[in-house]
Phi, psi and omega in degrees: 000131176260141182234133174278112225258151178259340198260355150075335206263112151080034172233097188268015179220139171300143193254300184289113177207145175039331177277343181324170143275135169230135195211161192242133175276188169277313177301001178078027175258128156205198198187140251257153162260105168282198172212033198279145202256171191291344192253008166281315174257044143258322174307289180315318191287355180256005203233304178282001174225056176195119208197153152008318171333302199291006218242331182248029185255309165333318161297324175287215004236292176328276200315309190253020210042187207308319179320332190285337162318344204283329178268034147277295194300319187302287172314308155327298191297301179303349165269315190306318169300295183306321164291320168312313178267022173265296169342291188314281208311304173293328181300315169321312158242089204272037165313314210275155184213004174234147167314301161319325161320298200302326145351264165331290191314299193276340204242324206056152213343310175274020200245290186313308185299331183308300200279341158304276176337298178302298231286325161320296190302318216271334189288253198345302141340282169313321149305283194302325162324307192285337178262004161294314198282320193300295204274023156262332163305315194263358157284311142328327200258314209237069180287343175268348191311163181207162195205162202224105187249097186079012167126343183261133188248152222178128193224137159101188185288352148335295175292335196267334184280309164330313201272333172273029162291268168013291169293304157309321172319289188306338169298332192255017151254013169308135138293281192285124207243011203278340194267323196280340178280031194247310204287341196270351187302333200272021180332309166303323141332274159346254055119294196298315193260354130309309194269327174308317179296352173256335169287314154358289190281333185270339182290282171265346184260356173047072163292037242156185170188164206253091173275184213259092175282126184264123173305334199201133201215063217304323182260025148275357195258015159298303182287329228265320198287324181269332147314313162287357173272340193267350169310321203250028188249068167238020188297335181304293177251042186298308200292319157321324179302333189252347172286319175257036171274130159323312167245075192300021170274339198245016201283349179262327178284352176283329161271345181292294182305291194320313179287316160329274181321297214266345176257012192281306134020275215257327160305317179282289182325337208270307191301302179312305198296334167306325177269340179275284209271014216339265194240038161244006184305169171224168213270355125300158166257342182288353177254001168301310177312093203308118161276018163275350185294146177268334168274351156295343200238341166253339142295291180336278204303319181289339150297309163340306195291334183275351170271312177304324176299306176289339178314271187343316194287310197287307156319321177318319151311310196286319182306313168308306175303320174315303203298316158311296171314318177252045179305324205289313201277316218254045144259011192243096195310316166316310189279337163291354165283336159255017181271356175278302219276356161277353156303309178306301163349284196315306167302339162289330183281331175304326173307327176271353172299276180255060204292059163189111201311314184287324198272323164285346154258021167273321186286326159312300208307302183259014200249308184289271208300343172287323178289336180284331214238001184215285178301325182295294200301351150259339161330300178296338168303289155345301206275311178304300162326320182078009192301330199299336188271354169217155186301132119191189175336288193287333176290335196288320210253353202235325171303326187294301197313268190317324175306305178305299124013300177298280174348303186300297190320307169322291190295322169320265225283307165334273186310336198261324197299290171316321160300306143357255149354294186301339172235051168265000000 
């Protein structure tokens, strides 16, 4: 049986496939036993939490100084605790095979729509992220290029975000989405081969230069804390992770290795672009890199692959609902072509809108991913579990998550909001 996965977010290689179980409940519900094995789903989870992220935790680190590693660690341990409580959460009902279920479950009907809503804004965000980062990458290579559209001439990373529109488009009227989600696999790869090329580079092509690094940087440390949440915001496909595990006994030590790996990751990069470049870092590390260097230029283009690739993945999700919503009209392949390509629009424009890459995904970081990835996911926990009605260990530790969790959402979404703004 093929199943289409819906909630989408940050999982490019099909999980289910042709061989599940399939089984029925007494409710006609139903629900798939995969067979995806232990080193495929470490592979996906290490797929889903390795992304665009690592390209800005040198700028968080700059905003909050050197002290601010300590809310890496933080933010690591509290999504890694959250994923744990999406596990619970499915065990109680083993019905749910989606993030929106989980909803369902604890909220009904607005508890789904709620955790829809977040999780669609942050695909979409994030999308529109990915065509900021291309044409500040290919602006970075080609800084004088100008370009002429319809009798208009368009110069600067404007044009450069038009054209990887451009480009991006025909993936995103693809129906069958299986050969670019096999090329986005290589997210992971990527992720690996960025951070060589940037140690590389600070190493031998002795790239950088040593300004004056700060232990603590307070009022920086709004943005440094929402950059690093937005690093850890794949919690949307976790419940596929676990649903098409061969051995659901083993979805904690498979998230235990993934988060490990991944803040190790992400620790390393912040730290080298911090010490080469200190608080002249961008809110890329890749724009830091002279592009006459031949390993500065091959980190840029292996930055590259991952926003073209991934546009398509993420917008897919979104398409689909429309598309569902507008089941009687989207048999007519014209409307669905223009219900993708006015997407895309939408997306460009917000990007030429707010063409700065770092303060949108600080504001994606505190307003979306804390709320998809620290808060929904213990709220829901609270409600399903029934954990709320009594005193102990685990509510005390689930009270913190969330207090932190709030905090960030306030001081985040506040400050990235004011950056914004001041830089218009």
């Amino acid at each position: 049986m093929e199943k289409k996965s819906e909630n989408g977010n940050f999982l490019f290689l099909p999980l289910l496939k042709a061989g599940d179980q399939v089984d029925r409940t007494e409710k006609d519900s139903v629900i798939i036993t995969g067979k995806t094995s232990f080193l495929n789903t470490t592979f996906h989870g290490l797929n889903a939490l390795s992304g665009v992220g690592i390209l800005s935790t040198p700028y968080a680190l700059s905003s909050g100084g050197w002290l601010s590693m300590i809310l890496l660690i933080m933010i690591a341990c509290a999504t890694f605790f959250t994923s744990l409580l999406i596990k619970r959460c499915m065990d109680f009902d083993p019905t749910i095979k989606r993030y929106p279920d989980i909803g369902d479950r604890a909220f009904g009907t607005s508890g789904r729509i709620l955790v829809a809503v977040f999780m669609n804004l942050e695909l979409y965000l994030v999308a529109t992220g990915f065509l900021i980062l291309a044409g500040d990458i290919l602006h970075n290579l080609l800084p004088e290029a100008n370009f002429e559209f319809w009798g208009l001439t368009i110069g600067g990373k404007q044009s450069f975000v038009l054209i990887v529109a451009m480009i991006i488009l025909p993936t995103v009227w693809l129906k069958n989405m299986s050969i670019l989600a096999y090329v986005s696999a290589t997210a992971v790869l990527a992720s690996l081969v960025i951070v060589g090329l940037i140690s590389w580079a600070a190493t031998y092509d002795d790239i950088g230069f040593h300004k004056k690094r700060k232990l603590v940087n307070w009022g920086g440390i709004p943005t440094s804390f929402s950059l690093y949440a937005f690093c850890y915001c794949a919690h949307p496909v976790f419940p596929t992770l676990y649903t098409s595990m061969k051995n659901q006994k083993e979805f904690s030590k498979i998230m235990l290795l993934c988060f490990v790996f991944s803040t190790i990751t992400y620790a390393s990069v912040a730290v080298m672009g911090y010490l080469r470049f200190g608080s002249d870092v961008e809110s890329q590390i890749t724009l830091n890199l002279p592009t006459e260097k031949f390993s500065s230029k091959l980190a840029i283009y292996t930055a590259l692959i991952n926003p073209i690739a991934k546009y398509a993945l993420m917008m897919t999700p979104i398409v689909n609902r429309i598309e569902e919503r507008f089941q009687s009209y989207c048999h007519n392949r014209s409307f669905s072509l223009l219900t993708r390509t006015l997407l895309v629009m939408s997306s460009v424009a917000v990007a030429l809108t707010i063409p700065f890459f770092g303060y949108l995904m600080s504001l994606v970081g505190a307003f979306l991913s804390v709320t998809a990835s620290i808060l929904l996911p213990c709220l829901c926990y609270l409600k399903i579990s029934g954990t709320y009605r009594k005193l102990g260990f685990e509510i005390v530790i689930i009270g913190f998550t969330v207090l932190m969790g709030i905090l960030n959402l306030v001081t985040g979404t506040y400050t990235s909001l004011i950056e914004i703004i001041q830089h218009f």
